[in-house]
N, C-alpha and C positions, 0 to 999 in steps of 0.2 A: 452499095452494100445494103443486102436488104436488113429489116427492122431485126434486132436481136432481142429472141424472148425472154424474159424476166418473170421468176416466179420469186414471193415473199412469204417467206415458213415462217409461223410463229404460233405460237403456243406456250402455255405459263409455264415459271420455272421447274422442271425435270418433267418437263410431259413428254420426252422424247426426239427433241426436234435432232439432235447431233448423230441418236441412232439410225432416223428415219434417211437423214442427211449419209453416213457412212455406208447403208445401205443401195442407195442411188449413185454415189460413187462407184460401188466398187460393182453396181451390178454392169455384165456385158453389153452394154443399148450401144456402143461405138459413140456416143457424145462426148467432148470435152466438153465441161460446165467450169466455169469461175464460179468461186465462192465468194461472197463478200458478208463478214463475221460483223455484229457489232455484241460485246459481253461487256459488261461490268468488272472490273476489278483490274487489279495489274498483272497475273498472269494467264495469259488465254490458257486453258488446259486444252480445251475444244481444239483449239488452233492444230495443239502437237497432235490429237489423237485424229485429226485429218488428215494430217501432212503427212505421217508415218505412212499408212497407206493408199496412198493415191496420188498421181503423178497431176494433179488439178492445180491451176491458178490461183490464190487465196488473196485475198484483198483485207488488210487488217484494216480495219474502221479505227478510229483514235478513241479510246476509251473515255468514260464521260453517256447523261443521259440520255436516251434516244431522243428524246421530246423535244430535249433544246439544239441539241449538236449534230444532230442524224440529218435532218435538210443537207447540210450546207455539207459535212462529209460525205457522205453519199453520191452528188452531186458530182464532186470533186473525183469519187472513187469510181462512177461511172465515166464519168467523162475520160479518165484518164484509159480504163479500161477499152473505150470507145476506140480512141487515138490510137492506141499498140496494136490495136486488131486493125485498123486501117493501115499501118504501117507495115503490118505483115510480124511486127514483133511479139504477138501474143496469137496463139492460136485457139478459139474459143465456140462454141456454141450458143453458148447460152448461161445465162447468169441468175446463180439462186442467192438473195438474198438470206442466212439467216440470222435473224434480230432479237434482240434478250428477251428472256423470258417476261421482262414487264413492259415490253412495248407499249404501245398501241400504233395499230398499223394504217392508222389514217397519214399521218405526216408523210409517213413512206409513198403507201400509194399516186399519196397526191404530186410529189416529185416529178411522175411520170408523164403529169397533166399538165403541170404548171409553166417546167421549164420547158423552152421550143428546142435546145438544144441535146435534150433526153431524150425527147417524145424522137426527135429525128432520128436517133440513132438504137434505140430500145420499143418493145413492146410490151408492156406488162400483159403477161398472158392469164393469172391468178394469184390468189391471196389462198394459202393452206393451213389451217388450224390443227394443231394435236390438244386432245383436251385428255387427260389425263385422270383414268372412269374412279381408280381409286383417291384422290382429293380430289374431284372435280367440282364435288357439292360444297366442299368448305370453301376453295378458292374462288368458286362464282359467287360466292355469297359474298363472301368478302371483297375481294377484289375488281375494283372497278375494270381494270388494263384485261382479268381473265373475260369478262363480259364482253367488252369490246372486241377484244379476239373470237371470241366466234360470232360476234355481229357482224363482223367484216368478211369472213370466211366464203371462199366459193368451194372450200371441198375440207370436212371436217375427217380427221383423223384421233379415232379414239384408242387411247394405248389402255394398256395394264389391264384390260377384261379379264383376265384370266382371274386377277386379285380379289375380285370382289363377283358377287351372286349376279345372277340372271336378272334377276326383279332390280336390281339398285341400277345393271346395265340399262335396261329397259326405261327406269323413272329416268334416268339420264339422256336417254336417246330424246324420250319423251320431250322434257325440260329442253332440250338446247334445238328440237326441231320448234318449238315455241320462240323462241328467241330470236330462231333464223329458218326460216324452211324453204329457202332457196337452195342451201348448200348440202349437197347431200353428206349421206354418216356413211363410215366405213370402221369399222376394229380393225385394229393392226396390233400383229405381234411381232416386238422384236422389231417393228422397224422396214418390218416385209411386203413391200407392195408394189405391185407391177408397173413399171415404169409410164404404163399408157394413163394411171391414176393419178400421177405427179404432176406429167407435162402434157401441154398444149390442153387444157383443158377451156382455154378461152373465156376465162370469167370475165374477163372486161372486153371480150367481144359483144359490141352492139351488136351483131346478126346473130350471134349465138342464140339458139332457142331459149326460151324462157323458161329457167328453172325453177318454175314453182310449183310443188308437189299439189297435185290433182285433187289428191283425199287430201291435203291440209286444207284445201281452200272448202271442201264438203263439209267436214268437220266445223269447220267456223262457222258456216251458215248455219248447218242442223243445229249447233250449239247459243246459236247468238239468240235464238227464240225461243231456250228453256233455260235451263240454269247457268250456263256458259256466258249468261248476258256478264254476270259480276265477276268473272271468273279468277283477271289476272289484277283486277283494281280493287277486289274484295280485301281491306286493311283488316277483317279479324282474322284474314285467314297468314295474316303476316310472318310471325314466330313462333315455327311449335318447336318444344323444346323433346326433342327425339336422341334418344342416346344413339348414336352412330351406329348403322346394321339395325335398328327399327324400324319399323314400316308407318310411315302417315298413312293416316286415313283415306283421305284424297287418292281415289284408282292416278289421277294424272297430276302429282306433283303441284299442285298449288300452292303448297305453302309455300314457296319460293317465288316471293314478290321481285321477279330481278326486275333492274331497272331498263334495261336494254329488252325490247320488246318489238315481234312483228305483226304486221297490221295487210291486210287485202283491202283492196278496192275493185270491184269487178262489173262492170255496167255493158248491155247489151245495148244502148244509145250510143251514139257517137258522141266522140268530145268536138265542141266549137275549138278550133286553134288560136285565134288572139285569148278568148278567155281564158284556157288552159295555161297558156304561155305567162300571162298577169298571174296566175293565181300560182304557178309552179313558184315562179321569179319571187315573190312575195313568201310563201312559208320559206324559199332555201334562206332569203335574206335575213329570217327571224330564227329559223332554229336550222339553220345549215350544221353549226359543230357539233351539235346532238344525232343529225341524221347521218348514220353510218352509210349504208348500202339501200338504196334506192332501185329500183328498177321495173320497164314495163313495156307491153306489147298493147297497142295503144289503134282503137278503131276513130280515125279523125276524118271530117264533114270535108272533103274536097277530094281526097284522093281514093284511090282503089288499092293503094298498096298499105300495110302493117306501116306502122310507125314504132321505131325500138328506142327506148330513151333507159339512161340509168343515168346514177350520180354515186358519189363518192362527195360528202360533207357541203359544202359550196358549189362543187364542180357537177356541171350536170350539161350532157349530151344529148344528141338525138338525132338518129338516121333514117333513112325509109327500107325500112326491109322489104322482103318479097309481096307477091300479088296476094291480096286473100282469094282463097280457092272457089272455085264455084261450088255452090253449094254449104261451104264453112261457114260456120256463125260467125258471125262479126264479132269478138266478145273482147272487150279492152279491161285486158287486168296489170295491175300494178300492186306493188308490195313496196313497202316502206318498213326498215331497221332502224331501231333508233332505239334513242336513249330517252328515257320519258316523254314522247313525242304526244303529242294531246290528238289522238285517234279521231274523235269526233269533230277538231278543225278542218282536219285533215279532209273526211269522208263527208262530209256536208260541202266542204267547196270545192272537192271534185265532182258534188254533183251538180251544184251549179255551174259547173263547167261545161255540162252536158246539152249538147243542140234540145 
């Protein structure tokens, strides 16, 4: 039975995730998908407004917090999923997790890594964030779970544009491509998006091209050697106190010290492999559960092919991808998501990592 793909939808509470969800249901792709729900509370309402229309599998998770009890049910609700479709008694495609509005989708992901008995039988293909453009600035401010979720994100979905101006879309676009600019942005209305946007998008393919935006990586260099140097650790620029639908000052949203923050690292030297390997092993061991999404296309002193490495908190891979081209610059770049990750450890001992 080949690997069955796994996508995990999440986004803070009423960003959209059940309309986004009813939408791919009910559009014509010919896939059967299993659902597997985890909500809060004793009555799933979600449950019924899925089941009504759409002839799909639905997997009730036991209610209780993701944080502590999502592992081990999960696990339970895959597996079990796994077995029927081997047996011929469940007929499926493909399995969208979607997880309460106050996840945080590291435990989830890791499931996929951890146990041999998942990884055998599933693929986690991405992580899908809805960030929801009318609260999105109070709930990232606030809420640690909304931060996380789009640190973790391989493909952000922004609802409710329509609610709110141009410029507030914009400072948000802005703000959360800071936070993560691997994952690209998309607006969705209503939940509307073409199926080739959902699935098979491959965020935790190793060979997958590396998504990190071209002009974000320009922008930080241009910026790091004029005023950009204090940009997102500048503490006066901490708390302005702006009545909702005001404009800060700041053209690019500084005042929004989040703590979940992205960082490049981009060297046209090759990396030495034991040092690399000591010095990786060493920051995950120290601040693994702070580092969300990891990932890098990686120029190493032995071989002629690309090295692809990413992580997920603790968990960290790494494959040889293709030939570099004749002629292509060698350029090894990496990006690091995290949660107050000390940048400067970071970027001084990857250079000494460097032949």
């Amino acid at each position: 039975m080949s690997l069955i793909p796994t996508t995990i939808l999440t986004g803070f509470l009423g960003s959209g995730k059940t309309t986004l969800l009813k939408r791919v249901l009910s559009e014509a792709h010919g896939q059967k998908i299993a659902i597997i729900e985890n909500e809060f509370g004793e009555e799933n309402i979600d449950n019924d407004i899925l089941v009504s229309d759409t002839k799909e599998q639905i997997v009730q998770m036991s209610n209780g917090c993701i944080c502590c009890t999502i592992r081990e049910d999960l696990r339970s609700a895959l597996q079990l999923l796994a077995a029927k479709k081997r047996k011929g008694l469940l007929d499926f495609d493909r399995v969208v997790i979607e997880t309460t509005g106050l996840a945080d989708p590291g435990p989830v992901a890791q499931t996929f890594f951890m146990d041999d008995e998942i990884a055998e039988s599933f693929l986690l293909d991405s992580i899908l964030t809805l960030v929801d453009a009318k609260h999105a600035d109070k709930q990232l401010d606030d809420r640690q779970e909304a931060r996380r979720q789009v640190g973790f994100a391989d493909q952000i979905f922004i609802s409710k544009t329509d609610l709110v101006g141009k410029d507030e879309v914009d400072a948000l676009i802005h703000r959360l491509k800071h936070m993560n600019p691997r994952a690209p942005q998309k607006a969705v209305h209503f939940g509307e998006v073409p199926i080739k946007e959902v699935f098979d998008l491959r965020g935790f393919n190793l060979n997958a091209k590396l998504d990190i935006d071209p002009d974000f990586l320009k922008e930080e260099d241009e910026h790091d050697h004029g005023h950009h140097a204090h940009g997102h650790d500048d503490h006066d620029h901490e708390h302005h106190d702006h009545e909702h639908g005001e404009h800060c000052d700041h053209p690019h949203h500084h005042a929004h010290d989040d703590d979940v923050k992205s960082f490049v690292f981009r060297s046209e030297r090759p990396f030495d492999p034991m040092k690399l390997e000591d010095f990786l092993g060493a920051i995950v061991n120290i601040y693994g559960p702070k580092m969300l999404r990891y990932k890098g296309v990686l120029n190493m002193k032995g071989t002629e092919r690309k090295v692809i490495f990413q992580g997920v908190h603790q968990l960290m891979g790494s494959d040889l991808g293709p030939q570099w081209a004749e002629g292509e610059q060698r350029v090894s770049k990496m990006v690091f998501i995290g949660i107050e990750l000390p940048k400067d450890i970071f970027l001084q001992g990857l250079e000494q990592c460097l032949v």
